[in-house]
FIMAR-935466 format. One record per residue: residue in one letter; z, y, x of N, C-alpha, C in turn. Coordinates in steps of 0.2 Angstrom, whole numbers, plus 5000, padded with zeros to 4 digits. Each point is the difference from the previous one (the first is absolute). Layout:
aZYXZYXZYX;...
This chain:
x460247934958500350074997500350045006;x499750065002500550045001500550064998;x500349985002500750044997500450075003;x499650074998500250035005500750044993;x500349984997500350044996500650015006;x500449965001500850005004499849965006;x500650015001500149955008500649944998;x500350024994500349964995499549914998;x499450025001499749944997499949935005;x500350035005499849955004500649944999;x499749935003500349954997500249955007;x500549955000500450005005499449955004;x500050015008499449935003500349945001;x499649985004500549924998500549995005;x500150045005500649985005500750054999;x499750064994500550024995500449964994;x499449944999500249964993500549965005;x499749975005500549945003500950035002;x500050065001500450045002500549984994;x499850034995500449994993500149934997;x499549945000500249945000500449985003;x500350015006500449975004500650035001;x500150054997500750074998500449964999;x500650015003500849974999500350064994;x500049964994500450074994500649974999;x500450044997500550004993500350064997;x500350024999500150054992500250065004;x499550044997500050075004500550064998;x500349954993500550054995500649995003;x500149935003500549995002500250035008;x499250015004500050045007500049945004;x499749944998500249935004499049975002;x499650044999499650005002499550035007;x500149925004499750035006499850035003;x499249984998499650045001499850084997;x500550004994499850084998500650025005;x500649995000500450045006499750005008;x499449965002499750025005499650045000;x499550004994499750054999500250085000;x500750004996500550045001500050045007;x500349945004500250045008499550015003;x499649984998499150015003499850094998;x500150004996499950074997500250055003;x500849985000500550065003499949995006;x499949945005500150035008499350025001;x499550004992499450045005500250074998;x500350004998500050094995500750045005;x500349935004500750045004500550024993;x499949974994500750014994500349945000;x500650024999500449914998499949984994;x499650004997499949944996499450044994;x499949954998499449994994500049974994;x499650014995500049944994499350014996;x499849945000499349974999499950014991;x499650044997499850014994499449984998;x499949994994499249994998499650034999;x499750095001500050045000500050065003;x499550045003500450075003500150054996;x499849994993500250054994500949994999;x500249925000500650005003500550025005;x499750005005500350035006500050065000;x499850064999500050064999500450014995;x500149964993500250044995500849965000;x500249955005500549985003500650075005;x499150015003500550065003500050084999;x499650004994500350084998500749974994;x499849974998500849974996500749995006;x500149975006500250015003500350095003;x499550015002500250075002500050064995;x500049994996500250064996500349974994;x500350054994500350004994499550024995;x500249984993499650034995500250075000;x499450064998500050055001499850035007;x500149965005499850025007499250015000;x499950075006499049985001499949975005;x499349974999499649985006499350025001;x500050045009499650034999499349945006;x499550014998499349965002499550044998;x499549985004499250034997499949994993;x499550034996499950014994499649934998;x499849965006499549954998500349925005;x500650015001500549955003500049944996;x499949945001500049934998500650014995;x500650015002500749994999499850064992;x499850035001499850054993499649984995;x499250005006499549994993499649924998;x500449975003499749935000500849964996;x500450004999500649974999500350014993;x499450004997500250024993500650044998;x500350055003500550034998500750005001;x500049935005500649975002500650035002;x499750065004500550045003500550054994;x499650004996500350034994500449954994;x499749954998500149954997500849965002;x499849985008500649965002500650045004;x499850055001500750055005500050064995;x499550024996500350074995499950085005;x499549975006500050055004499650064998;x500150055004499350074999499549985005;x499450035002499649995003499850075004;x499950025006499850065002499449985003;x499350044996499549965006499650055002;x499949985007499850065005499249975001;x499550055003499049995003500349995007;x499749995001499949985006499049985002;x499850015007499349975000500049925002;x499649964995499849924999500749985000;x500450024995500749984999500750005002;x499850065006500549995006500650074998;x500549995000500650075000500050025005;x500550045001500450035005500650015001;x500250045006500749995000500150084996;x499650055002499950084998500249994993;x499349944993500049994994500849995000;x500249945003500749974997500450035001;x500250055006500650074997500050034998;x499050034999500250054993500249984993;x500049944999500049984993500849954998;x500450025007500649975000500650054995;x500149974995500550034995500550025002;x500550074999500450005003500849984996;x500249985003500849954999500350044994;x500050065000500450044995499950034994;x499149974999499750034994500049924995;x500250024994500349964998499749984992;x499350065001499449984994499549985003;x500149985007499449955003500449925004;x499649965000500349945003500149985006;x500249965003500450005005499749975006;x499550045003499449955004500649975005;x499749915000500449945006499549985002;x499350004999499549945002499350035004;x499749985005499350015002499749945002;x499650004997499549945000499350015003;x499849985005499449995000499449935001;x499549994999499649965002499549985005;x500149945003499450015007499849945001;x499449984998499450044999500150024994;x499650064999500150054992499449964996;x500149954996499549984995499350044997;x500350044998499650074996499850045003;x500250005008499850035005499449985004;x500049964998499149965003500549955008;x500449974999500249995005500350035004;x500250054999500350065007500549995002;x500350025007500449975003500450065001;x500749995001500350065002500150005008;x500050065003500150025007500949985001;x500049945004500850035000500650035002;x499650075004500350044998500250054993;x499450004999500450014989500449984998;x500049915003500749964995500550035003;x500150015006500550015004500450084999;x499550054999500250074996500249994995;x499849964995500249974993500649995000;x500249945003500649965003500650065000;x500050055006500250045003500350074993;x499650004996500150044995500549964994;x499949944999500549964998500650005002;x500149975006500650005004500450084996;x499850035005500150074997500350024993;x499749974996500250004991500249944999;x500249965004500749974996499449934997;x499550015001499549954993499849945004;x499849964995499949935001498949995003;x500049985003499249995002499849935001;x499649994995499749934998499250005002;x499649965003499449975000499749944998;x499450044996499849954996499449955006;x500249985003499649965005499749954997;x499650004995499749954997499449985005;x499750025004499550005004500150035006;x500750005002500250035007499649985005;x499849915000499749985006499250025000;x499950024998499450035000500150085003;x500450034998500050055005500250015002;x500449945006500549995007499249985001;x499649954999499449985002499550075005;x500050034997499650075004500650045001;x500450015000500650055006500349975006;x500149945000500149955005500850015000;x500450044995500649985000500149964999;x500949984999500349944998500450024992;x500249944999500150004993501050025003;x500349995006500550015001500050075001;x499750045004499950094999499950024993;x499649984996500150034994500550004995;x500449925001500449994995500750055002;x499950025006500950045003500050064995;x499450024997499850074996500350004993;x500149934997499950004993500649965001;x500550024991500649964999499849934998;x499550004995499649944998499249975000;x499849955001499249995002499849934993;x499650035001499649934995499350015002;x500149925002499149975002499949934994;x499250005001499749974996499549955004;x500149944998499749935001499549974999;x499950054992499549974997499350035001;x500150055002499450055002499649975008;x499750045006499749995003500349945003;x500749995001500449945003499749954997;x499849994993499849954997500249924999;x500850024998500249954996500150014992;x499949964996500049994994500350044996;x500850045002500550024996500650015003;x500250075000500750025003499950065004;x500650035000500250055005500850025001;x500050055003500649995004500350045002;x500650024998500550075001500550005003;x500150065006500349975007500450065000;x500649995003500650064999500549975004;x500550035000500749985003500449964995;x500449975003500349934995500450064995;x500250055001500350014992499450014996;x499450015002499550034994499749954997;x500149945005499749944997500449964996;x500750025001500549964995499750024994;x500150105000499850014993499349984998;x499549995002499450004998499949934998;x500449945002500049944997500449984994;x500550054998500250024993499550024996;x499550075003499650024996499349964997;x500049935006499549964998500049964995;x500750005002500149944993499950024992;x500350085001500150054994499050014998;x499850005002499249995000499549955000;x500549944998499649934998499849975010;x500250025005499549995005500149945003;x500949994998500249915006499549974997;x499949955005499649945000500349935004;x499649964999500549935002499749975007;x499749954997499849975008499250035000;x500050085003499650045003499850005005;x500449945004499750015010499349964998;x499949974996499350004999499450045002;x500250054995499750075000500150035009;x500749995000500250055008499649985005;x500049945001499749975005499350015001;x499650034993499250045001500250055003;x500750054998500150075002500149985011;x500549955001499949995006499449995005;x499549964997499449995002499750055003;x499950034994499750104999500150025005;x500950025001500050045005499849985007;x500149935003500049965006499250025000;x499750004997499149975001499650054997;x500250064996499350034998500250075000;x500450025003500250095002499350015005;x500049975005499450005006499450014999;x499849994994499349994998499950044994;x500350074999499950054993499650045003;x499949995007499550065001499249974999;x499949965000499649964998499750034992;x500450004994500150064996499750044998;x500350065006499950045000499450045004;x499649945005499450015002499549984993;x499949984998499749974994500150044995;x500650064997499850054997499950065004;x500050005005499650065003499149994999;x499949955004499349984999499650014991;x500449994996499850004994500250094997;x500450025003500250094998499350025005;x499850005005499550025003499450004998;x499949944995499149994997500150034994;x500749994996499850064995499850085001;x500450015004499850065003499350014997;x499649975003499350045000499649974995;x500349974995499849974994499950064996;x499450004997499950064995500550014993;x500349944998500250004995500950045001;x500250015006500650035001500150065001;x500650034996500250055004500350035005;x500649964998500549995008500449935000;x500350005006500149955004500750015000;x500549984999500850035002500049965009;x500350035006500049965003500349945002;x499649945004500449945000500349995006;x500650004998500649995006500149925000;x500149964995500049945000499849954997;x500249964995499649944997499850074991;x500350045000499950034993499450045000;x499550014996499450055000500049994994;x500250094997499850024996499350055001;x499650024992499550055001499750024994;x499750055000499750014992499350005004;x499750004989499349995003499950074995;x499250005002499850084996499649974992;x499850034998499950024995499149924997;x499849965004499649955001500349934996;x500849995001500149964999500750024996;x500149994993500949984999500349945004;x500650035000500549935002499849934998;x500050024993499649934996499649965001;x499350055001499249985003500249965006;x500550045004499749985007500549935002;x500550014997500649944999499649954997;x499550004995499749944995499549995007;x499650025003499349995004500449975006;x500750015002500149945005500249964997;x500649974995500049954997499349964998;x499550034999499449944999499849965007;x500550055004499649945009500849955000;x500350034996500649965001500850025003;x499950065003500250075005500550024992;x500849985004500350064994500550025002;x500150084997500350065003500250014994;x500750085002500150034995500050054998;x500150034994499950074998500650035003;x500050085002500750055000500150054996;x499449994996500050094996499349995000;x499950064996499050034997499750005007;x499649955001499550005009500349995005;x500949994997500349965006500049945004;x499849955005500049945000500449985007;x500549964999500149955006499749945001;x500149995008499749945002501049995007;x499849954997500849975006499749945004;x500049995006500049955005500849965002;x499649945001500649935001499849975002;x500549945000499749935007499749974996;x499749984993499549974998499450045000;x499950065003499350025000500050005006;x499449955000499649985007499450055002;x499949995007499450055001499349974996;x499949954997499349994996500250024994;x500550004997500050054994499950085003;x500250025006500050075001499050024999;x499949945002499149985002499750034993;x500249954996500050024994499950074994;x500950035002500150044998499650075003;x499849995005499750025006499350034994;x499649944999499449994996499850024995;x500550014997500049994991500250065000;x500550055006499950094996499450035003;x499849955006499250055001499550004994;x500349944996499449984996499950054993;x500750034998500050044996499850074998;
């Protein structure tokens, strides 16, 4: 089988499995667990924040920290097409009672221009009280796109400014530290709070991880709790997320060669119309009017090749460290065949 739906699918290898069976754990409610607290400081001294805390999810971590940083009735403003919005069932509204202000941006991406025109002002009192900016990098919905970090950085600077809190949805940040050749310490100085994710190209089984300054982490480990999120002897799990980092950041470009190479043969595939471009492991693209979504989803599941839908003739394809170059061979093969 290949699996091009997520980079979520991939499964731990074996000197990840050994990593995990030989974990020193105990009870993470208690805060008496080794290896999640290393994982912890591992976080933070890469991000340059004092401290972190390890969750099961990055729909958790984000929805940890718009709860954190804003009140009910507060807005948060993000793209129109932000993980934190349109992937998170609601969250944002469900568990904080927040507004949403959602800004275009191109392949996902805001600005600093979008975010102070759309900054409420303090003294009008029949609109809500923006505290929050968020944004995402890589942009999911964006076809992988990366921000310039100059942008974060104008972004940041317009926040300061207003008083507002600015969160990253870093679910797949090392992927686009991967092609900018930043560090995860210049970026994180930008943002009050950061959440990365383990289970995606890092390719451990489960978890991510929300990294701030030790008051933000105090509160966000009350909000965990208030969200079902403690967990017990979890260095199990952590010590996959340790692995990850230590061992497969180095190797995402690998990735992102592999969907470049496959963005490029579609190109000239007659069945397409366009291409979004691929910045990283994400390729998205429509096809024209030869194939539905469905047709063309059904014709690679019979070689065994499986992707996703995004909309009427929209289809992603996501690269990981389980798609090897003979799968790519493969895949390679099967859309010339169509």
């Amino acid at each position: 089988m290949i699996d091009l739906r997520s980079d979520t699918v991939t499964r731990p290898s074996k000197e990840m499995l050994g990593a995990m069976f030989s974990a020193k754990v105990g009870d993470d409610v208690f805060h008496d667990d080794p290896t999640v607290i290393m994982l912890e400081e591992k976080a933070a001294a890469l991000m340059g924040k004092e401290d972190a805390l390890f969750c099961p999810s990055g729909t958790m971590t984000n929805q940890i920290a718009v709860n954190v940083h804003t009140r009910p009735g507060d807005e948060v403003i993000c793209h129109k097409h932000s993980h934190v919005y349109y992937y998170e069932g609601g969250a944002m509204m469900k568990n904080s009672g927040v507004s949403v202000c959602l800004l275009e941006g191109e392949h996902g991406r805001i600005n600093a221009a979008g975010v102070a025109a759309h900054i409420n002002p303090d003294n009008d009192v029949h609109r809500p009280v923006t505290t929050l900016v968020e944004v995402e990098n890589t942009m999911n919905k964006g076809g992988g796109s990366v921000y310039k970090y100059e942008t974060l950085e104008e972004i940041s600077l317009v926040c300061r400014e207003h008083n507002l809190k600015y969160h990253l949805d870093g679910a797949r940040l090392f992927n686009a530290l991967a092609e900018t050749g930043e560090t995860p310490l210049k970026y994180a100085t930008l943002f009050d709070s950061v959440s990365i994710c383990l289970s995606k190209g890092l390719g451990a089984p489960i978890g991510s991880l929300i990294i701030g300054d030790k008051a933000f982490i105090k509160r966000a480990r009350r909000v965990r709790k208030a969200f079902g999120g403690a967990m017990r002897q979890v260095g199990y799990l952590a010590a996959a997320g340790i692995y990850a980092l230590d061992h497969n950041i180095v190797r995402l470009k690998e990735d992102h060669s592999r969907a470049r190479h496959i963005g490029k043969l579609l190109e000239a595939m007659p069945y397409i119309d366009q291409v979004m471009p691929v910045e990283t492991n994400i390729l998205i693209f429509t096809l024209n009017n030869k194939y539905s979504e469905k047709e063309f989803l059904s014709k690679l599941k019979e070689k065994d090749i499986h992707a996703m839908p995004l909309g009427p003739q929209v289809v992603r394809f996501v690269t990981h460290l389980d798609f090897t170059d003979s799968m790519l061979m493969k895949v390679d093969e099967v859309l010339k065949s169509l």
